[in-house]
C-alpha positions in Angstrom: 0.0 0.0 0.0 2.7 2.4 1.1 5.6 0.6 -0.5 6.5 -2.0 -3.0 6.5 -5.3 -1.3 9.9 -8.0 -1.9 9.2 -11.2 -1.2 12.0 -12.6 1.1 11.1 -15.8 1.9 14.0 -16.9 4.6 14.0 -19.4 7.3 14.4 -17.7 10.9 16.4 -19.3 13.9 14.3 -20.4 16.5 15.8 -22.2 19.7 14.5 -22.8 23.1 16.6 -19.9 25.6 17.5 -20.1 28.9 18.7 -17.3 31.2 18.4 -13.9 32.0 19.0 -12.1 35.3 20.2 -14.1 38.2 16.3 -13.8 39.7 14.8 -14.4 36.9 15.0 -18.3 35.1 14.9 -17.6 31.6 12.6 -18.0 28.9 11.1 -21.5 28.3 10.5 -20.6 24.6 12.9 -17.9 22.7 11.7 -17.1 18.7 15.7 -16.0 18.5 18.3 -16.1 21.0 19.2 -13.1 22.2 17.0 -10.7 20.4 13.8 -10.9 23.5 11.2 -9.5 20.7 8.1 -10.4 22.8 5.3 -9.8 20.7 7.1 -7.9 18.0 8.8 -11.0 17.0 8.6 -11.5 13.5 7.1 -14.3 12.2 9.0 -17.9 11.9 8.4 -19.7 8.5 8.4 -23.2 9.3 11.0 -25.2 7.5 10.2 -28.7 6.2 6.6 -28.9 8.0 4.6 -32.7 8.1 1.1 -32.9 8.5 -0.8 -36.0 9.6 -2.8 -37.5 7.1 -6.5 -38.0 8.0 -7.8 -41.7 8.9 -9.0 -43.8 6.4 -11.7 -42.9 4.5 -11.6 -39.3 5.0 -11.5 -36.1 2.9 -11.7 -32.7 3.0 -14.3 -30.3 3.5 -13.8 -27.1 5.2 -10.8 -24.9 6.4 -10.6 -21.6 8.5 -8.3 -19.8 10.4 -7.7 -16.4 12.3 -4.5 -14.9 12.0 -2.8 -11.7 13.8 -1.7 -9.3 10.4 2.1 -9.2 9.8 5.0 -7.1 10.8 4.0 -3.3 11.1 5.7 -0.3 12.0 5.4 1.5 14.9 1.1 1.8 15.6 1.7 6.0 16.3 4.4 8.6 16.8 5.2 7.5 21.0 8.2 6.2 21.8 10.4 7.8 19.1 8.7 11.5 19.4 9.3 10.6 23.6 13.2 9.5 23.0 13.6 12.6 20.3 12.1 15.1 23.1 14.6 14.0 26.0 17.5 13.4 23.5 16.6 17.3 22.9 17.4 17.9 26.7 19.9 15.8 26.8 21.8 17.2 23.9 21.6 20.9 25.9 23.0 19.4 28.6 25.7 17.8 27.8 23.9 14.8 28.8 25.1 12.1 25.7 28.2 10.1 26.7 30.5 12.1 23.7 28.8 13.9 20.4 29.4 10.5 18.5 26.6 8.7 20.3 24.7 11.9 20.1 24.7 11.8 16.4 24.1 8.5 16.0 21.1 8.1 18.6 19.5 11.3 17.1 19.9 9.8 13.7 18.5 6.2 14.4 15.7 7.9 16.0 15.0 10.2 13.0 15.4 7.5 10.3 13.0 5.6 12.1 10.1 7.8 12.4 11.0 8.6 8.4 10.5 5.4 7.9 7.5 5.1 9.4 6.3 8.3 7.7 6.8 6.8 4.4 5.5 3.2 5.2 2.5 5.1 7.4 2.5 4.3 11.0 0.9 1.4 11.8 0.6 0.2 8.7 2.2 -3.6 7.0 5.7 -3.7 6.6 7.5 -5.2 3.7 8.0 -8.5 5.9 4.4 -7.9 7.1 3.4 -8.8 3.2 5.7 -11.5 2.8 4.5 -13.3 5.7 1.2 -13.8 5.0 1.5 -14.0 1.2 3.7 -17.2 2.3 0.9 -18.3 4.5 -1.4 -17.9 1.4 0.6 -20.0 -0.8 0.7 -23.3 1.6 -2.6 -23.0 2.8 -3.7 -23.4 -0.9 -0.9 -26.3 -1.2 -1.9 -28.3 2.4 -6.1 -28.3 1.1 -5.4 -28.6 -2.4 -7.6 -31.6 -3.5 -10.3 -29.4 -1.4 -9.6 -26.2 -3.7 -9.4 -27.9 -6.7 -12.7 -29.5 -6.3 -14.4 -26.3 -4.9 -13.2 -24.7 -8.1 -15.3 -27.1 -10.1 -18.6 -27.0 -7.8 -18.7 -23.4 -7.6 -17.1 -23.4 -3.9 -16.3 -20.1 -2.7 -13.5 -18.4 -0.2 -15.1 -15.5 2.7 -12.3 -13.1 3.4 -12.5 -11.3 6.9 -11.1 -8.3 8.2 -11.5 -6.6 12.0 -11.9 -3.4 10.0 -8.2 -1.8 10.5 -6.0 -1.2 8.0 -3.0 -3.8 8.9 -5.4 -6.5 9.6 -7.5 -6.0 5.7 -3.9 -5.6 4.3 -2.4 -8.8 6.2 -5.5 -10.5 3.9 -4.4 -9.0 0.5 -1.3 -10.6 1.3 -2.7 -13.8 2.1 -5.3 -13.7 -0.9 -2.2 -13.0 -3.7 -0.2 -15.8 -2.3 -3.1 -18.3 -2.4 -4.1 -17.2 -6.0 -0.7 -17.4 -7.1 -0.4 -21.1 -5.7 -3.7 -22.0 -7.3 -3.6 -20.1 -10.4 -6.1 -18.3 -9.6 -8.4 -20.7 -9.7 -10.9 -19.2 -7.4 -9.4 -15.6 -7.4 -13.2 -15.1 -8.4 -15.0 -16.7 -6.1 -15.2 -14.9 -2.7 -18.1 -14.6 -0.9 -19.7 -11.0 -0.9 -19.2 -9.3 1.7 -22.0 -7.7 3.7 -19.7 -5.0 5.2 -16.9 -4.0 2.7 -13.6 -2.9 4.5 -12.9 -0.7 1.3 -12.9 -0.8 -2.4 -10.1 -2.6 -4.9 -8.6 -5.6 -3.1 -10.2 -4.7 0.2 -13.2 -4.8 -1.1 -13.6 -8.7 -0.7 -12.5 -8.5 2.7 -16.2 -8.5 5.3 -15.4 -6.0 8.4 -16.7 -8.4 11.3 -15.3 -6.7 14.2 -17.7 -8.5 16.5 -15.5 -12.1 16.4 -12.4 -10.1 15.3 -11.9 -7.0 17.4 -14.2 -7.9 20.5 -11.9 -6.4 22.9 -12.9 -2.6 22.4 -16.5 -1.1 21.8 -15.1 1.4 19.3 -14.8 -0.6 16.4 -11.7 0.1 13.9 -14.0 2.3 11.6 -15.1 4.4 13.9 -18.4 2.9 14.5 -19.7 1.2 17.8 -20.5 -2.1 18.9 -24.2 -2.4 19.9 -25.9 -5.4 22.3 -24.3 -8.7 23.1 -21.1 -7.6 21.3 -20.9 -4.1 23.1 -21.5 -5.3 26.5 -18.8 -8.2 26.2 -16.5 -5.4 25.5 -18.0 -2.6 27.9 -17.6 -5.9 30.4 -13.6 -6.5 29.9 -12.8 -3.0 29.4 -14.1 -2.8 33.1 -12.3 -5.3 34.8 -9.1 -4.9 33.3 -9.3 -1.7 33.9 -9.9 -1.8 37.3 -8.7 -5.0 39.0 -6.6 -4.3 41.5 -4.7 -7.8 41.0 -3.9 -7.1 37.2 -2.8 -3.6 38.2 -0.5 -4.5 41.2 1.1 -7.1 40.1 2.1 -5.1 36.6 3.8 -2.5 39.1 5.1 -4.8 41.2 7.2 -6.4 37.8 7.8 -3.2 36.3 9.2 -1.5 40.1 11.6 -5.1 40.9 15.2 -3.9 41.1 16.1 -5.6 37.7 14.0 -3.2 35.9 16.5 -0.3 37.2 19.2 -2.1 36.6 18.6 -3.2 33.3 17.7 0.2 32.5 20.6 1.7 34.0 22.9 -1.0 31.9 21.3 0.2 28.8 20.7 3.8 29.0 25.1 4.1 30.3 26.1 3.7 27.0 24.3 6.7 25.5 23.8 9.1 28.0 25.9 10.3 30.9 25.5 9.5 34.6 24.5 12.4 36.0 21.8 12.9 32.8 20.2 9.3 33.7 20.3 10.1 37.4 17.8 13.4 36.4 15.7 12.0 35.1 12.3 12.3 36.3 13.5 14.5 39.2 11.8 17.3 38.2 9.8 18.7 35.4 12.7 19.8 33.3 13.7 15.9 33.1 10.2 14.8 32.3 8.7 14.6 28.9 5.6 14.4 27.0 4.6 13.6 24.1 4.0 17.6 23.1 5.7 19.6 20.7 7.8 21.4 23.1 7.9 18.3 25.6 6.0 19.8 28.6 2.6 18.9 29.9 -0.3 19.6 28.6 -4.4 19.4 28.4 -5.4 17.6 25.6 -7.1 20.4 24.6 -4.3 22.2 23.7 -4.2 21.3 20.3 -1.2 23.6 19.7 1.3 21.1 21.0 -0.1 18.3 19.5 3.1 16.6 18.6 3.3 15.0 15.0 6.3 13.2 13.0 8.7 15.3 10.7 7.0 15.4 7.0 3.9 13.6 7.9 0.3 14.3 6.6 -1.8 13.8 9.8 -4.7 14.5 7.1 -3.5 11.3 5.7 -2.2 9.1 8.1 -3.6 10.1 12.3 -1.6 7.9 13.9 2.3 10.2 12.7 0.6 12.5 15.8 1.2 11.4 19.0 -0.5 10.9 22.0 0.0 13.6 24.2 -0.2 12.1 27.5 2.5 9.2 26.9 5.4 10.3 29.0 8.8 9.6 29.9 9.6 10.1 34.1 12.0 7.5 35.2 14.7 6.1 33.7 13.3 2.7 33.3 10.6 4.3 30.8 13.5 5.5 28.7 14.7 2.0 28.6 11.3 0.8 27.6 11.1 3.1 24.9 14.3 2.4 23.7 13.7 -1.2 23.8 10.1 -0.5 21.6 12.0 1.2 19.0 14.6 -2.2 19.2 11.9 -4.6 19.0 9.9 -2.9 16.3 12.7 -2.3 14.2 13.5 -6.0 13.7 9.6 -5.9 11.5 11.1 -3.1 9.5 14.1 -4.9 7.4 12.8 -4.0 4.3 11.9 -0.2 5.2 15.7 0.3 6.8 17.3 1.1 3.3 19.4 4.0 1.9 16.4 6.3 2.4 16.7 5.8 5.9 18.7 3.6 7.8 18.8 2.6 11.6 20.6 0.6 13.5 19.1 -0.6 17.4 20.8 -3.9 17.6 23.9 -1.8 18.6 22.5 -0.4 21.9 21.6 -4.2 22.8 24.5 -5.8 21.7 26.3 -7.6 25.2 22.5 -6.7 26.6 21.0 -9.9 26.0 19.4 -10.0 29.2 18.1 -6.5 30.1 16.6 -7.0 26.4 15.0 -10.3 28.1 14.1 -8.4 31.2 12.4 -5.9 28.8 10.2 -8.4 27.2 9.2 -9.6 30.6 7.7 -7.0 31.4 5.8 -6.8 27.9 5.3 -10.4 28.5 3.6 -9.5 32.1 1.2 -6.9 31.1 -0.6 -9.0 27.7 -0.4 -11.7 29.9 -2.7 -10.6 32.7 -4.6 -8.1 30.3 -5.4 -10.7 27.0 -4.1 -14.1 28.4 -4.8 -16.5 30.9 -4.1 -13.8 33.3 -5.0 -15.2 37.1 -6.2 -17.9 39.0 -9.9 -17.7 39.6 -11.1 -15.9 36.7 -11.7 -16.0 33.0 -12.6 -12.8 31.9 -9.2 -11.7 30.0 -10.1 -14.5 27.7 -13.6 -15.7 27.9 -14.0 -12.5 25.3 -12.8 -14.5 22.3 -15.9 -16.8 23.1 -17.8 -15.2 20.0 -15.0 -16.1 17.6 -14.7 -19.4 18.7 -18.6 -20.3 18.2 -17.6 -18.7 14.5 -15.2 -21.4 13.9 -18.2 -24.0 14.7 -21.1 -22.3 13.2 -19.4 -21.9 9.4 -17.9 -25.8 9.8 -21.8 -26.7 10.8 -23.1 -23.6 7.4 -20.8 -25.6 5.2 -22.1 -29.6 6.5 -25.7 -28.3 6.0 -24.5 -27.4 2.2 -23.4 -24.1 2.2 -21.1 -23.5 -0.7 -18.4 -21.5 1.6 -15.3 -23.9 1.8 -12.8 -21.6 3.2 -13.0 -18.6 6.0 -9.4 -16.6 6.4 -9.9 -13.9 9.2 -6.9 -11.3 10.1 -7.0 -9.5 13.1 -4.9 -8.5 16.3 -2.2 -10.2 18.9 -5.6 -8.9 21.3 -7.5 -11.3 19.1 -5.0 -13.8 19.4 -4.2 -13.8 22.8 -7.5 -14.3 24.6 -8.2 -17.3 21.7 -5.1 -19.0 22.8 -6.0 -19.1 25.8 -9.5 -19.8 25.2 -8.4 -22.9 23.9 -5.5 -23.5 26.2 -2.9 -23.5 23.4 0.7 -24.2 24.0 2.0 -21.8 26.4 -1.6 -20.2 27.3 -2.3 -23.4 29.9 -1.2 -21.9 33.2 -2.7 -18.7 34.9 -0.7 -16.7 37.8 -1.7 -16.9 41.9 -4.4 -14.7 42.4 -2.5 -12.5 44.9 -3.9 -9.0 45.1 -0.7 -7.7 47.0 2.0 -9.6 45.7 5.5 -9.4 48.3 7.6 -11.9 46.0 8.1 -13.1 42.8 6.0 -16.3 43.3 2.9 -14.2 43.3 3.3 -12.8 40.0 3.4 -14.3 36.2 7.0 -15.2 36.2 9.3 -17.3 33.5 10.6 -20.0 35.4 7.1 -21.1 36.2 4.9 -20.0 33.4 5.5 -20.4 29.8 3.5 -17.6 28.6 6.0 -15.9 26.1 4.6 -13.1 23.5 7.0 -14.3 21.3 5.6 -17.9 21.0 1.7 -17.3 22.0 1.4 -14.3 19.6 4.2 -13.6 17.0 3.2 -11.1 14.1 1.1 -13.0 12.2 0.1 -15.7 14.0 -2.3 -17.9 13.2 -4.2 -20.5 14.2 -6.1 -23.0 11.3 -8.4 -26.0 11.2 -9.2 -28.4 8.7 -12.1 -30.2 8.3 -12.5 -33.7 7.0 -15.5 -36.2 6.3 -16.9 -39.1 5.3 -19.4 -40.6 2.8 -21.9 -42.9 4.2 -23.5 -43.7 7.4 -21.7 -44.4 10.6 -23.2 -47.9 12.1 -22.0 -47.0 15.5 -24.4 -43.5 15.1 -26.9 -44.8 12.8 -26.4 -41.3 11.3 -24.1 -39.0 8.6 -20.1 -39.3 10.0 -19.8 -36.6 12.2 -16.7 -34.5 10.7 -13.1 -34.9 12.3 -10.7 -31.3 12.9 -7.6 -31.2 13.1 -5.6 -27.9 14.5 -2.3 -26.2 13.2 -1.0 -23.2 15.8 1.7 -21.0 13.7 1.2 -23.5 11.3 2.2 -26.6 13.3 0.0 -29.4 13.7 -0.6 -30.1 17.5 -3.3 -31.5 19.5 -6.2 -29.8 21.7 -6.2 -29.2 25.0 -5.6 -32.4 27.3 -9.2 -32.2 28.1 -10.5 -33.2 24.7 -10.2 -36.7 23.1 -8.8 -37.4 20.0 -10.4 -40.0 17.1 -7.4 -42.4 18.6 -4.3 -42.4 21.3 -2.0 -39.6 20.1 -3.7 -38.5 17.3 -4.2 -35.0 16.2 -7.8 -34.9 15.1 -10.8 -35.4 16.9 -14.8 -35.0 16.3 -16.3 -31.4 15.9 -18.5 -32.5 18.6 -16.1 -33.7 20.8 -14.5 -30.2 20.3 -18.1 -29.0 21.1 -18.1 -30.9 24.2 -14.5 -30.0 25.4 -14.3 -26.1 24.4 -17.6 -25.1 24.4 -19.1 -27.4 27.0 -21.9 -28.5 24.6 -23.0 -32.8 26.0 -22.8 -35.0 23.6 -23.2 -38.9 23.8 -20.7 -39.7 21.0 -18.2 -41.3 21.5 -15.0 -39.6 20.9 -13.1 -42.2 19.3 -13.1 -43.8 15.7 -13.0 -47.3 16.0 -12.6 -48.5 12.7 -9.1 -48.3 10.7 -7.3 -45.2 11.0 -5.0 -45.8 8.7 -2.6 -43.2 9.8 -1.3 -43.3 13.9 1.4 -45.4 13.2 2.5 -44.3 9.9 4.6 -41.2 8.0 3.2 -37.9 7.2 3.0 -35.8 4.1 4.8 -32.9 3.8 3.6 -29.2 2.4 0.5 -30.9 0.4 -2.6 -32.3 0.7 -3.3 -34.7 3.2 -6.4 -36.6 1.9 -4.5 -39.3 0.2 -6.5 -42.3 -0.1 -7.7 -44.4 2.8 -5.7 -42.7 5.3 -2.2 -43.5 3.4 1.1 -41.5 3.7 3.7 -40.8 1.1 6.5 -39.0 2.0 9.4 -39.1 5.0 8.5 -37.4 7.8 7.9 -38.3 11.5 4.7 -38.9 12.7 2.4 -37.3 15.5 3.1 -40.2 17.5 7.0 -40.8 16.4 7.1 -37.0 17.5 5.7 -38.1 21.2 8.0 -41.1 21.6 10.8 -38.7 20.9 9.9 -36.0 23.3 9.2 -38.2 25.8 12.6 -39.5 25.7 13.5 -35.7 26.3 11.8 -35.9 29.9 9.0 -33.3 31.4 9.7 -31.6 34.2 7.0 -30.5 36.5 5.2 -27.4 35.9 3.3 -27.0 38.8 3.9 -23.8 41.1 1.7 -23.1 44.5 -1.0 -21.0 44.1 -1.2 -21.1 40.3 -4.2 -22.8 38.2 -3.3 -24.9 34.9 -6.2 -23.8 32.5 -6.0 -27.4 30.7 -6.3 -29.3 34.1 -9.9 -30.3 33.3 -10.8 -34.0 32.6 -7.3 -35.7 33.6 -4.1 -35.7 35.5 -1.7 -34.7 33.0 -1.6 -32.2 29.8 0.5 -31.9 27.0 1.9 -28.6 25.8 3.7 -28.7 22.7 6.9 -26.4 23.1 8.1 -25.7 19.4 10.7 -24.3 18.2 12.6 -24.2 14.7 16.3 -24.3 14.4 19.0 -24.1 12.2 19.8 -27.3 10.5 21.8 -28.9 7.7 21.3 -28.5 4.2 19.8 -24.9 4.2 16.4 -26.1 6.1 14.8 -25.8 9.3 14.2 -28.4 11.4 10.8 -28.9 13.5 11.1 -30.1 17.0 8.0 -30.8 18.8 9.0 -31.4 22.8 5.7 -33.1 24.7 6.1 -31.5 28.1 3.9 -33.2 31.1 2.1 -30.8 33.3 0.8 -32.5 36.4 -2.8 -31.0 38.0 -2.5 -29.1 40.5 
């Protein structure tokens, strides 16, 4: 939209990490290590990734998915116009360690923000494209039997959007890679939508803000949820906003003495002692986000601050908000570690036009970087994840979009045409889904201690594996396909109930622990024994297929379609349950803290969370390690 898009196409590193600061055990999960990105990491294209063909008989029907959009810039002129104002102060102080690191600080700074006026804040980076044009192309390649036949009986694809730019964007993306892969063979057939999110390629894209963007009333267009949808919001906006156990243990993270520290290590290097040590000490050595840095009533239009060479008439989000502040030295950190994080989404914007370099004010500072994202980590965590013991209203908000993914597999059993849904959204859409669903990572909630006096009480890494890097990556995405049969069952007496299987970040894993697959160690199960397990809808159907499989035992398929016949494999790869017997070789450890509640700890003992990772391997691939860690009931 802003700028021409180059596909890339390369294979991140992703290994698990270890480590930080001496109070705080590591991540259980790191996207890259040493680069701490939490959310912001970009997103990891798997390597060489083997799907499970379905059991015998079998073939497909339906797929959907909901993904976060891709790599952006930064969402609004904040931390940078923040970092330029007290750079400002420091620079008539005498406050930068020499006029070298002035320069250069001042100049990182200002190529970002011009590259964020030129891409538009908030708006798809070049990776942001590539990403989910990728994700395009092999969704069309894993359901292409499905596609192919669609494209003879007149099947059609529904596009949604929540409405904002990025997200309707994220879906262009997606849409050109799966034409490409399919020749455009249904390029043409998309279902109409009944609420456009804008004309030429957005205009196949339905704005359904409702399943997609249920965390604020103000929808992304400016208009306002009504009923059901509107008080779901109006209900979490409340209690985030206001409980005191969210609230107090985010300070308590944010004020431990690592967070000084690590700012203090990162800030040295740029700015003199004495500058760092003013900072916040009076209101000389604060700053806002104004035009002249000092405080002021929103009113005051006059000082709205807005990037250099930016069209606000075009593009809101270059001016800043004006209340955002810096007044300690650990929210200069923070801001400097934003501008880090959000920088490694910007490859393709940092060019000749304007280049920036943040890696160099982290180099050796691998752990105040991880310290950084821990507190990142903390606050999504207990605002749009599991959150704490004893309640579920953080997440209980992405019920809506989970009833979606039911009610179009059930629209497209009872004949409807639709054979694909693709919905792009938010990491706030994400989040509370994940945990919804008690995803990998999203299974554990923190003590429900309202005062906390020690890091036990609070969300912490070396007993929760909640990382935004893992749970919620730019563009992450979460997809099920949906398989059949011909014929009657005789154990029903009626039509075969259709079998689901799920792929998180597009890796194939199993449900929660508390729903039953078709057969031990499988990855799909009946959509109404996801019914009964998610969605706590009784059924009397027996989870479990007992005829021939055709498939626990066997190899997988890899990047295609998995419908072969009768449940057959072709290819190489491991299986789901060759993938078990190997992690379970690798040993799991205990997960279980005092005082916390494991959100998959309903129905049995034990739950498996799948810990993936990619990493580097021979012959120019990636590798895909799938760890089954034991988490005992607490």
């Amino acid at each position: 939209m802003h700028s021409k898009r180059l596909l890339t196409g390369t294979c991140a590193i992703a290994l698990i990490a270890a480590g930080t600061a001496a109070s705080f055990v590591g991540t259980a999960q790191a996207a890259e290590t040493g680069h701490y990105y939490s959310s912001k990491q970009p997103y990891v294209t798997p390597g060489s990734t083997v799907y499970s063909a379905a059991p015998a008989g079998y073939h497909p029907i339906y797929t959907e998915s909901v993904a976060r959009h891709g790599s952006r810039g930064l969402s609004s002129y904040k931390y940078d116009a923040l970092l330029l104002n007290m750079a400002r102060t420091a620079s008539e102080e005498g406050g930068f360690v020499s006029e070298s690191v002035r320069d250069t600080f001042i100049s990182n700074v200002n190529a970002l923000v011009a590259a964020n006026v030129d891409n538009g804040y908030g708006m798809l980076t070049g990776q942001g494209a590539d990403q989910h044009y990728g994700i395009g192309e092999r969704a069309y390649r894993r359901n292409s039997s499905l596609f192919s036949q669609a494209a003879s009986d007149g099947g059609t694809i529904s596009y949604q959007s929540s409405g904002e730019a990025r997200a309707t964007e994220s879906g262009e993306n997606f849409a050109k890679g799966f034409n490409a892969a399919s020749a455009n063979g249904l390029a043409n057939s998309t279902v109409t939508p009944l609420a456009p999110a804008g004309s030429g390629a957005a205009s196949i894209f339905d704005k359904t803000p409702n399943t997609l963007y249920f965390h604020k009333v103000d929808n992304p267009d400016g208009s306002q949820k009504t009923g059901v949808a509107a008080q779901i919001a109006q209900e979490y906006g409340d209690f985030v906003n206001n409980d005191a156990t969210i609230a107090n243990a985010e300070d308590y993270i944010k004020g431990l003495p690592q967070s000084t520290t690590s700012a203090q290590n990162l800030l040295s290097g740029i700015f003199t002692q004495d500058f760092i040590d003013s900072i916040g000490t009076d209101s000389s050595h604060k700053w806002y986000n104004t035009t002249d840095g000092k405080k002021h009533d929103a009113t005051q239009t006059e000082y709205l601050n807005c990037a250099a060479n930016a069209d606000p008439t075009v593009d809101a989000d270059a001016c800043g908000e004006m209340s955002k502040s810096i007044k300690s030295p650990v929210d200069a950190a923070m801001d400097l570690y934003n501008l880090y994080i959000i920088a490694a989404d910007m490859s393709n914007e940092n060019n000749s036009a304007h280049s920036f370099d943040f890696n160099t004010y982290f180099k050796g500072h691998e752990n105040d970087a991880a310290w950084f994202a821990y507190i990142l980590d903390s606050e999504d965590f207990y605002e749009k994840g599991p959150s704490y013991s004893g309640q579920s209203s953080t997440y209980s908000i992405a019920q809506p979009l989970l009833d979606d993914f039911f009610s179009t597999i059930d629209n497209r059993l009872s004949g409807g045409s639709t054979v694909a849904t693709f919905r792009f959204a938010h990491a706030e859409t994400i989040m509370p889904f994940a945990a919804l669903l008690k995803l990998p990572g999203s299974t554990t909630q923190a003590p429900a201690v309202e005062n906390p006096q020690n890091e036990s009480d609070v969300f912490n890494y070396a007993s929760n594996d909640w990382r935004g890097e893992s749970v919620t990556p730019m563009a992450a995405n979460v997809q099920w396909d949906v398989y059949t049969k011909s014929g009657i069952d005789p154990v029903t007496a009626k039509a075969y109930t259709p079998i689901v299987r799920m792929l998180y970040n597009e890796q194939e894993i199993q449900f929660n622990s508390s729903c039953t697959p078709v057969s031990a160690k499988s990855t799909w199960y009946k959509e109404s024994e996801l019914k009964r397990c998610l969605s706590g809808i009784s059924t009397e159907e027996s989870p479990l297929i007992t005829a021939d499989t055709g498939n626990d035992s066997g190899t997988g398929r890899t990047d295609t379609d998995t419908s072969g016949a009768a449940g057959g494999n072709t290819g190489n790869g491991a299986s789901a349950n060759q993938s078990s017997k190997a992690s379970d070789k690798a040993g799991g450890a205990s997960n279980t803290v005092s005082g916390t509640k494991t959100l998959a700890s309903t129905g049995t003992d034990t739950s498996s969370a799948l810990l993936i990772a990619s990493v580097s391997a021979a012959f120019g691939g990636c590798v895909l390690l799938i760890a089954r860690r034991s988490l005992q009931r607490p």
